[in-house]
N, C-alpha and C positions, 0 to 999 in steps of 0.2 A: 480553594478551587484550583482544581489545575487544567489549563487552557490546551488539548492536545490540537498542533495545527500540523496536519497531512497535508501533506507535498505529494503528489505524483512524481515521479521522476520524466526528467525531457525527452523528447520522441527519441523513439529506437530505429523507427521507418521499416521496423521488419514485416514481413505476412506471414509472418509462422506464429506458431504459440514462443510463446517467450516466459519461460520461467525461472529456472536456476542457471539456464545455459546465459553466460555473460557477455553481452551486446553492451557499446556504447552507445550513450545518449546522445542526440545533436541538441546542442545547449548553445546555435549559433542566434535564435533569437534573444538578443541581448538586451530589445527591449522590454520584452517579456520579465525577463529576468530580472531588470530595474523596477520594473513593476511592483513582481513577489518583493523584492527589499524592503519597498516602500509600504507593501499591506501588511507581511509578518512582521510580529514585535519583535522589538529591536535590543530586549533583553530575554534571552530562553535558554534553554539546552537546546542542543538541537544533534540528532542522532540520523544514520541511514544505514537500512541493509546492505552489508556488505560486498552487492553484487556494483557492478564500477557505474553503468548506467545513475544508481541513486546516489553512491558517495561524488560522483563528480557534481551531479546536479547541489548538493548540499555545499559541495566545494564552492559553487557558485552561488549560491543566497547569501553566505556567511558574513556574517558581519562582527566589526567590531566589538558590539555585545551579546553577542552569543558566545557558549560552552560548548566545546565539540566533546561529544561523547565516542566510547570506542564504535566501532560498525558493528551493527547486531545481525547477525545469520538471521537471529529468530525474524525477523525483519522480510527475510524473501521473500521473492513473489512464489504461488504456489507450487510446489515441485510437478513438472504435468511428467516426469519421467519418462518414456519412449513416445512421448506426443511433443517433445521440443522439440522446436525444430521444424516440423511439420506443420500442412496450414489446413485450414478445415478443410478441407475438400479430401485430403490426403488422410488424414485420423475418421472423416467419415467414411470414406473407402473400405478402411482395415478391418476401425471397430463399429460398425454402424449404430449397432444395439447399448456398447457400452457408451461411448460418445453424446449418442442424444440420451441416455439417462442420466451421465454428466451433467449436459445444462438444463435439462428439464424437470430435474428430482434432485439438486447438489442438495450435498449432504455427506453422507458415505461416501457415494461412489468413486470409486481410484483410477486414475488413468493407471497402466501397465507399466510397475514401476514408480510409480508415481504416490502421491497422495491428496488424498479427499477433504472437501471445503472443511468440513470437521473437524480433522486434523490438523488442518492449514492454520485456524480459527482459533484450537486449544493454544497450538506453538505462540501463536502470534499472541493471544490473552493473555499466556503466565508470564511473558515478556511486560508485558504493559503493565500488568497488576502490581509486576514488580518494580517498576518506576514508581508506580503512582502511589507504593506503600514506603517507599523511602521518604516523604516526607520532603516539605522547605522547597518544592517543585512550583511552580508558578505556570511557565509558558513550556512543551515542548512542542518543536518542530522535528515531525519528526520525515523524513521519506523514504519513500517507499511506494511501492509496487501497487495495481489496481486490485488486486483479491485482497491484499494485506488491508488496504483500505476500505475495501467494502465487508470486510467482515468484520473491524472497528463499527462501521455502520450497523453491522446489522446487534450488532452487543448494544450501542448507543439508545435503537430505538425497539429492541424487544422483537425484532421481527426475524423472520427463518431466511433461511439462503435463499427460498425459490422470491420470496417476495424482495432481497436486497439483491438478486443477483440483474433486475431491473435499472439500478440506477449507472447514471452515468457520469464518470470518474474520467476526464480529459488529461492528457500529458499537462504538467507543470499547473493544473487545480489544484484548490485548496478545498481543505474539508474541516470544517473546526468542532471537533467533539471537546464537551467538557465534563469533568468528573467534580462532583462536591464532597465527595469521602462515604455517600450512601447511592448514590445513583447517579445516571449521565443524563444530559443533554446533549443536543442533535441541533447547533447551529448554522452551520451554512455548509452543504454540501457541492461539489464542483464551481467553486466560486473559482473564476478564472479575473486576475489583478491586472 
């Protein structure tokens, strides 16, 4: 069984969409962070998208018994492409029609430029699949971005976008999905340590 444990990365404090455009994290609560050490296990892989927000956050759990893995692209948070940057109010302006079919139908639909939960979901699955088929795997920790995580969610528990696009995924949560080599379990989602 291999124990995947998601990490959100530490608040960014932005009011725009934040996707591939690369904002720091503030990773000044440090007890927070004492925290995450103490509930993730203390022997894993432990991996992040290589936008600096998650590798710093992962910089920061790190501990002596962990493996740091290279930083994985596939790992980003959704590309919203000419919506970065922008805060809803601003992307509902533009794209009215394509925006609310965005969050009220994901699935497909593309921001401009950009790409759709589906796409997001494939990139981020053949990533994972390919962890979990290597073998000898036990614990990853892995972080990463809130769509990255919720759409482990929604593979975990069979359910579509409209129904995982519901849950709530806090800066520096934890979401512990587990794979037994034929199907997943769905253990604790936004567990905050």
């Amino acid at each position: 069984m291999i124990n995947w444990w998601w990490l959100r990365h530490g608040p960014t404090h932005e009011k725009t969409f934040v996707g591939w455009r690369d904002v720091p994290a503030d990773l000044s609560d440090t007890a927070a962070i004492e925290r995450l050490r103490a509930y993730l296990p203390k022997q894993a892989l432990v991996v992040s998208s290589d936008l600096k927000r998650a590798v710093a956050t992962a910089d920061a759990i790190e501990s002596a018994g962990h493996k740091r893995l290279a930083h994985a692209p596939d790992l980003r948070e959704f590309n919203f492409g000419e919506w970065d940057g922008l805060g809803f109010d601003e992307v509902s302006a533009r794209d009215p029609a394509l925006s609310r079919a965005y969050w009220e139908t994901p699935g497909d639909i593309t921001p401009p430029g950009g790409e759709s939960w589906n796409q997001a979901a494939i990139r981020v699955g053949a990533w994972v699949d390919s962890l979990n088929d290597q073998g000898g795997v036990t614990h990853v920790i892995a972080v990463a971005h809130i769509g990255v995580i919720m759409t482990q969610i929604q593979k975990a528990g069979g359910l579509s976008a409209v129904q995982t696009i519901g849950h709530k995924i806090d800066n520096l949560s934890v979401t512990n999905l587990c794979w037994d080599g034929a199907g997943w379990q769905t253990k604790v989602i936004n567990h905050l340590a």
